[in-house]
C-alpha positions, 0 to 999 in steps of 0.5 A, spaced: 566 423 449 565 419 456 558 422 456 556 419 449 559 413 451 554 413 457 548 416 453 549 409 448 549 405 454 544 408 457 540 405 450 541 398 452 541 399 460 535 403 460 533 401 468 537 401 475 535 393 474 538 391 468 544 395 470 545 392 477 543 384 472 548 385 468 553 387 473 552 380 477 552 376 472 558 378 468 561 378 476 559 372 477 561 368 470 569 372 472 569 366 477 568 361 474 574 356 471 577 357 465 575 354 459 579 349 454 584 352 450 586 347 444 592 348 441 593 345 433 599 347 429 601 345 421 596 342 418 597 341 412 591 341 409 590 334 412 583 335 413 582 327 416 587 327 422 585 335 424 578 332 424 579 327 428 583 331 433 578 336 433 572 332 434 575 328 440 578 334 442 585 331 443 582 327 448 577 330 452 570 327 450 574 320 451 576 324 458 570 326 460 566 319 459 571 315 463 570 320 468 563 319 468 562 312 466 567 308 468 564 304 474 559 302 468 561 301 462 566 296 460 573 299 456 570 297 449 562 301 451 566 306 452 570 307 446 563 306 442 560 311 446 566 316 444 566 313 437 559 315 437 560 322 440 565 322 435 562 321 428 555 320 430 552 319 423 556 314 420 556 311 428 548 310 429 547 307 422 553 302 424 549 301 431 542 301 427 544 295 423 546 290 429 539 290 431 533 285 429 527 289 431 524 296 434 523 295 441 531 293 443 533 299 438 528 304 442 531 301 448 538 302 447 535 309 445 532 311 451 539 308 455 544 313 450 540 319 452 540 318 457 547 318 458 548 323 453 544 328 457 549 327 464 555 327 459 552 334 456 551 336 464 558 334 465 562 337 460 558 343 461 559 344 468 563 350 468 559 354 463 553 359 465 546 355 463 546 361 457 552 359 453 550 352 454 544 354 451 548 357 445 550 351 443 545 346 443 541 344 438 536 349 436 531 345 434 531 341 441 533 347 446 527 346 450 527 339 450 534 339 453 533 343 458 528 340 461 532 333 461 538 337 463 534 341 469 531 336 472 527 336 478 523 332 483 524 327 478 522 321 482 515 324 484 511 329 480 515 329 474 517 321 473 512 320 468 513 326 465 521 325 462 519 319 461 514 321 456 519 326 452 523 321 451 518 316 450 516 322 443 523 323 441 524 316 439 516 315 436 516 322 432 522 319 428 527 325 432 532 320 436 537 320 431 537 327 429 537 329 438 543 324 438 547 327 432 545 334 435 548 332 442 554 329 441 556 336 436 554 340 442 559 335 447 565 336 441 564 344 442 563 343 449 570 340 451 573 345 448 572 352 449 577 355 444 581 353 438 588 356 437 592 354 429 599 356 430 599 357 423 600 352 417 593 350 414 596 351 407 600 346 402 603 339 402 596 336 405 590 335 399 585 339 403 586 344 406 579 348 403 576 343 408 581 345 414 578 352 413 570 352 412 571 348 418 575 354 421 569 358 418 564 354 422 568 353 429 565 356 434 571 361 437 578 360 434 584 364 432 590 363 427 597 365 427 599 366 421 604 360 417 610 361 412 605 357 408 598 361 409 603 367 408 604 364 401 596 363 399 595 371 403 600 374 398 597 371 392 590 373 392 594 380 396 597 381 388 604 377 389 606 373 382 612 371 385 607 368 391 603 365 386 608 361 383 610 359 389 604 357 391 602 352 385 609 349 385 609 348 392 602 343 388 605 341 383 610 338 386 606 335 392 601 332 385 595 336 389 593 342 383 586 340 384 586 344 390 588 351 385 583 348 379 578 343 381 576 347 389 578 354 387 577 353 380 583 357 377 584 355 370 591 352 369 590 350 362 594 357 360 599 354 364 599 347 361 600 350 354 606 354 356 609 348 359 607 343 354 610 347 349 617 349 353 618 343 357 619 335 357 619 330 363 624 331 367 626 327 374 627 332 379 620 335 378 615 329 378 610 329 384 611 326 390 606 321 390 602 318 396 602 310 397 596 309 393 593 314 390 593 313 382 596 317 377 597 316 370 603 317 366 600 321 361 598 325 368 604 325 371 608 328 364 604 334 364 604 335 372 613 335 371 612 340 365 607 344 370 612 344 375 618 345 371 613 352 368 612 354 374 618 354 377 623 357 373 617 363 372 618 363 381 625 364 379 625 369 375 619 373 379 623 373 385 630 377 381 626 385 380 624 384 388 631 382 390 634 388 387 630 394 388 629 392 396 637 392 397 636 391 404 633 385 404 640 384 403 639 377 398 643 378 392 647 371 394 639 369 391 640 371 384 642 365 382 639 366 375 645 370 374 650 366 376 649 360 372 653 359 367 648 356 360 654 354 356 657 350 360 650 347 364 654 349 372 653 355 377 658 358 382 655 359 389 660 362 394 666 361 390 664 354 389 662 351 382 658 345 381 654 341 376 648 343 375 642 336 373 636 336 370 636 343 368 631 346 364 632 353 362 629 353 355 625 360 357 631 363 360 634 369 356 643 368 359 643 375 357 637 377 361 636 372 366 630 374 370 626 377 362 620 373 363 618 371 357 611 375 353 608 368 354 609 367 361 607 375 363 601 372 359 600 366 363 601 370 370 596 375 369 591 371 367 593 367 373 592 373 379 586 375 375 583 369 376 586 368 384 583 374 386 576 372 382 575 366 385 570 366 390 571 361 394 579 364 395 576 371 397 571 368 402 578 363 405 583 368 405 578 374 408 577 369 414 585 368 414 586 376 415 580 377 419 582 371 424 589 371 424 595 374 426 603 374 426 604 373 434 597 373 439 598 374 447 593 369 450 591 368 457 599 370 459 602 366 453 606 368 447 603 364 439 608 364 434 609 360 429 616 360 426 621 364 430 623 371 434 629 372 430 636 373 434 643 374 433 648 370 436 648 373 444 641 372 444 639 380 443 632 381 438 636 381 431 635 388 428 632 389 420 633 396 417 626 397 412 627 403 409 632 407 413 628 404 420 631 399 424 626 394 427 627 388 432 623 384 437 616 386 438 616 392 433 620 387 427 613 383 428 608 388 427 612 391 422 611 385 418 604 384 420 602 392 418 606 390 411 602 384 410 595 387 411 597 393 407 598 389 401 592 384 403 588 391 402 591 394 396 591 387 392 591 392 386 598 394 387 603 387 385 609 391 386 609 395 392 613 395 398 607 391 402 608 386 396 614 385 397 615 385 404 610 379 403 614 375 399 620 376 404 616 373 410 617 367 405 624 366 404 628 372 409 633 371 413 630 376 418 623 373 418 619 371 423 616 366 418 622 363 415 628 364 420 633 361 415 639 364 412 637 362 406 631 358 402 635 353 397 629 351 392 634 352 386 640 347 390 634 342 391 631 341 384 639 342 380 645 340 384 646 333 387 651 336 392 647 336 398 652 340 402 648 346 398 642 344 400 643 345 407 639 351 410 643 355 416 637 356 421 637 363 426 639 361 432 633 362 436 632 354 434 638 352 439 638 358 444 630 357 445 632 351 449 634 356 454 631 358 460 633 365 459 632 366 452 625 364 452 624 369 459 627 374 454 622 374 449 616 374 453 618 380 457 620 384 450 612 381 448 609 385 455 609 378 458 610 376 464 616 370 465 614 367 471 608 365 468 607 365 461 609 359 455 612 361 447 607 356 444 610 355 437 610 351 431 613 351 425 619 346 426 617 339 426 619 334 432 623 329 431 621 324 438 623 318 433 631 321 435 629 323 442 627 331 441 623 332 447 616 338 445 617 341 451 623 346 451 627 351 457 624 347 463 617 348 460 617 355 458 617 354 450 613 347 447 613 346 439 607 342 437 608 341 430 609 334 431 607 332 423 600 332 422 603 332 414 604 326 411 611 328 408 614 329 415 611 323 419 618 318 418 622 323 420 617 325 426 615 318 428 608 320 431 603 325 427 603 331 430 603 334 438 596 338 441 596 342 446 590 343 452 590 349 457 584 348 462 584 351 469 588 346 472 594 347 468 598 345 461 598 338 457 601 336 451 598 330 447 602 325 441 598 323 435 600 316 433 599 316 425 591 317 423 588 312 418 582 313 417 574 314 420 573 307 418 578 304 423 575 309 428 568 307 428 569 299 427 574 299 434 573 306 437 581 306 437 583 312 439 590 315 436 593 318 441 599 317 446 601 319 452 599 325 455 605 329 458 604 335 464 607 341 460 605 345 467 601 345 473 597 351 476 597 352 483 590 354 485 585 353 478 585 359 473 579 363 473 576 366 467 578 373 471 585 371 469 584 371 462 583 375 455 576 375 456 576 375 463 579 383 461 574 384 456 568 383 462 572 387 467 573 393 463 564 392 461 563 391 470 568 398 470 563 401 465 557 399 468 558 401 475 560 409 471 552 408 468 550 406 474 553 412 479 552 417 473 544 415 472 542 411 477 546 413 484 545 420 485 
């Protein structure tokens, strides 16, 4: 096997030469400073905000300006020039606009390329020429190089740089240069992009979010309760898929199911018109703003309530053929008495309000109705027709995981289940008993089963999709219970209340946290969780960095939903070689604001962690890969060319 693998490498490395070129180079890159690591988490589809905080890279093309320009441009140059860095479309027209005639334009032209070129060689002083030269603009590679690189300029070549300058801006080219530089500044700041899960619901544009994740030039995903939901539907789960549209009818957002993935609801529609009138526990949540009519409004409240009780009654056959998910306290169907219009949970009996069972058979309360199977087929036939879906959660499987170990940190997005003294909470799946780490890829081996067989609805990789959403043991969810039916039909808040895992109050230990990273073969004494999920409540006084700084939440609330509870708009996280730093997003208003003032919407910057010497990239996941293809390289080499 090591002979044939020899033999393949030979192909590439033909000659002593390229062996011993190679062997330097890559020698050579593995002492260089890490790159920038950039951590997002629930975004919601709040596809402006999580723009904005990737184009600035939570700070750092503003970072990188000041550092450069600050004994030469005033506050508000330097928040234009960021703007335009930024945004350098819709900022170059606004820029343009203010000047009378040719001569100051081309002016100003040849003063900001210049500065974009000596921004361009900052950012990119950590990288070889080689992949700085993969992310410039093709079409000007040649050109920037030679600016970049310039030499002897005062005696020879003076004229010589001039005259490029002087062509880009007289062929018309200058804009089109500028627009090209400041993306490849924004890819420059940040060397790798980390999701800790949630692109999905709540927000209206998470389609945007993710053919921008599409696009991105190095990034990976850590599955979200949410994402799980939009896997799990196109993987063949009706019950997933029902959540998922419920989840859009109640945050009045269907377009994105109709109008982006082109689903058709219309079945759905005629159901509910049929079964369901308007009933106040199931209007949309309704942005300040946006238009809704009421005519539009009636027929989302009927969807919703359609769609809902369809949830409830797909959610039954699950619970009792997987005894071990240990939920048949969920058959709440069951528990509701019809006649009298109250329920019993827990020996308690409570009233229920807004009730809407005009479908549900008291005798079989979990029969779905022929109609409703009807509109549920043809619903999942639809899903995973959809091309656009496919293309999206093809992406989501092939970037994403349930847990990822980089660079000696752990990236989760809900939690590691734990009971009471703090040991990994245990789960029995079909007569095996799994916790920690092993519970983890149990859950991730069912998701990417279920995902390959999506012609399989009712299979135990289906199902174990949809507990990922709603399981006690679940590292998704991390609660005891999921109280959507308490929330919609009984006033009583007391039975709203969803009992967290312990892991929410024992991961604010030091120990806890030490814990966790050693069952995931990290080391304590140096590794970070990186966790999302739960949103920070700064406007209380909870702090993101938790266990003296080995655990940081960064969901702070990109979703619009959770800002008055949160007070801020989301946390980032960066990772140079230099150490860690949490950033505070105040709330996002719109690209306008920014291009007009160059207001930024970021707060202070916390010191999460601190390397003592600079991390290099020999440190690091990829700094592994590079060390193992040196080993191989130096085998070829003794095995062809030393003997």
């Amino acid at each position: 096997m090591n002979k044939k693998f020899l033999d393949l490498l030979a192909q590439s490395y033909d000659s002593e030469e390229k062996v011993v070129t190679e062997i330097i180079n890559l020698e050579a890159i593995l002492n260089l400073p890490k790159g920038t690591e950039h951590f997002v988490s629930d975004l919601h589809g709040e596809y402006q905000a999580f723009q904005h905080v990737l184009r600035n890279g939570s700070g750092r093309v503003k970072e990188k300006i000041k550092d450069l320009f600050t004994d030469q441009l005033s506050e508000k140059e330097i928040n234009e020039f960021a703007a335009l860095v930024y945004y350098p479309v819709e900022k170059l027209q606004l820029i343009k606009n203010n000047f009378d005639n040719d001569e100051a334009l081309h002016r100003w032209y040849r003063e900001i390329i210049e500065d974009m070129m000596e921004l361009i060689a900052y950012a990119s002083s950590k990288y070889t020429r080689s992949k700085l030269r993969k992310a410039l603009p093709k079409q000007f590679v040649y050109i920037i190089e030679e600016l970049l690189y310039k030499t002897d300029e005062f005696i020879n070549k003076k004229e010589y740089y001039t005259k490029i300058i002087q062509q880009i801006i007289s062929l018309g080219q200058a804009d089109k240069l500028i627009i090209g530089l400041s993306y490849t500044t924004q890819e420059l700041v940040v060397d790798h992009l980390h999701v800790v899960g949630d692109i999905y619901d709540r927000g209206p544009e998470p389609d945007k979010v993710m053919d921008t994740l599409v696009n991105y030039h190095s990034v990976d995903i850590q599955w979200g309760n949410h994402d799980v939901l939009w896997l799990g539907a196109f993987a063949g789960s009706k019950v997933c898929l029902a959540n998922i549209i419920r989840i859009s009818a109640r945050y009045n957002n269907l377009a994105i199911i109709e109008d982006v993935y082109g689903i058709n609801l219309r079945p759905l529609l005629n159901l509910a018109e049929k079964y369901y009138q308007d009933n106040p526990a199931f209007r949309p949540k309704v942005d300040a703003g946006d238009k809704l009519s009421d005519h539009e409004q009636l027929q989302i409240t009927k969807i919703h309530q359609a769609i809902t009780i369809i949830q409830f009654k797909l959610e039954s056959p699950i619970i009792k053929r997987r005894a071990y998910f240990d939920m048949s306290e969920r058959l709440l169907l069951e528990k509701v008495d019809y006649d009298k219009d109250e329920i019993t949970i827990q020996g308690e009996t409570y009233p229920l309000e807004n009730s809407c069972f005009s479908t549900v058979n008291p005798d079989k309360p979990d029969q779905l109705l022929a109609e409703e199977e009807e509109v549920m087929n043809r619903l999942l036939f639809s899903v995973q027709k959809s091309e656009k879906f496919a293309r999206h959660m093809r992406f989501l499987m092939k970037k994403g995981s349930l847990y990822l170990k980089y660079n000696g940190n752990l990236l989760i997005h809900g939690c590691i289940p734990l009971d009471e003294e703090g040991n990994m909470e245990e789960m029995v799946i079909e007569d095996k008993t799994y916790a920690g780490r092993e519970l983890f890829d149990i859950f991730e081996y069912y998701l990417r089963d279920a995902f390959a067989h999506p012609e399989k609805t009712d299979d135990l990789a289906t199902d174990m999709v949809w507990y990922l959403w709603t399981g006690e043991h679940s590292s998704l969810f991390g609660k005891k219970e999921m109280t959507t039916f308490e929330r919609y039909f009984i006033t009583d808040e007391v039975t709203h209340k969803e009992r967290k895992n312990v892991y929410y109050h024992l991961r604010e230990n030091e120990d806890t946290c030490r814990k966790i990273l050693a069952e995931f073969g990290l080391n304590p004494d140096h590794g970070h969780i990186v966790n999302g999920h739960t949103p920070v409540k700064e406007i209380d006084g909870e702090n993101p960095v938790k266990a003296n700084g080995k655990l940081i939440v960064i969901d702070g609330g990109f979703s619009k939903a959770y800002q008055s509870k949160t007070g801020i708009a989301g946390y980032t996280l960066l990772y140079n070689s230099y150490g860690m730093q949490l950033v505070a997003h105040k709330k996002f208003n719109s690209k306008e604001e920014v291009l007009a003032n160059g207001a930024d919407v970021l707060s202070v910057k916390r010191l999460v962690d601190k390397e003592l010497e600079r991390k290099k990239v020999k440190e690091t996941n990829v700094g592994a890969e590079l060390l193992q293809e040196v080993e191989m390289l130096h085998n070829l080499m003794a095995d062809r060319y030393m003997k």
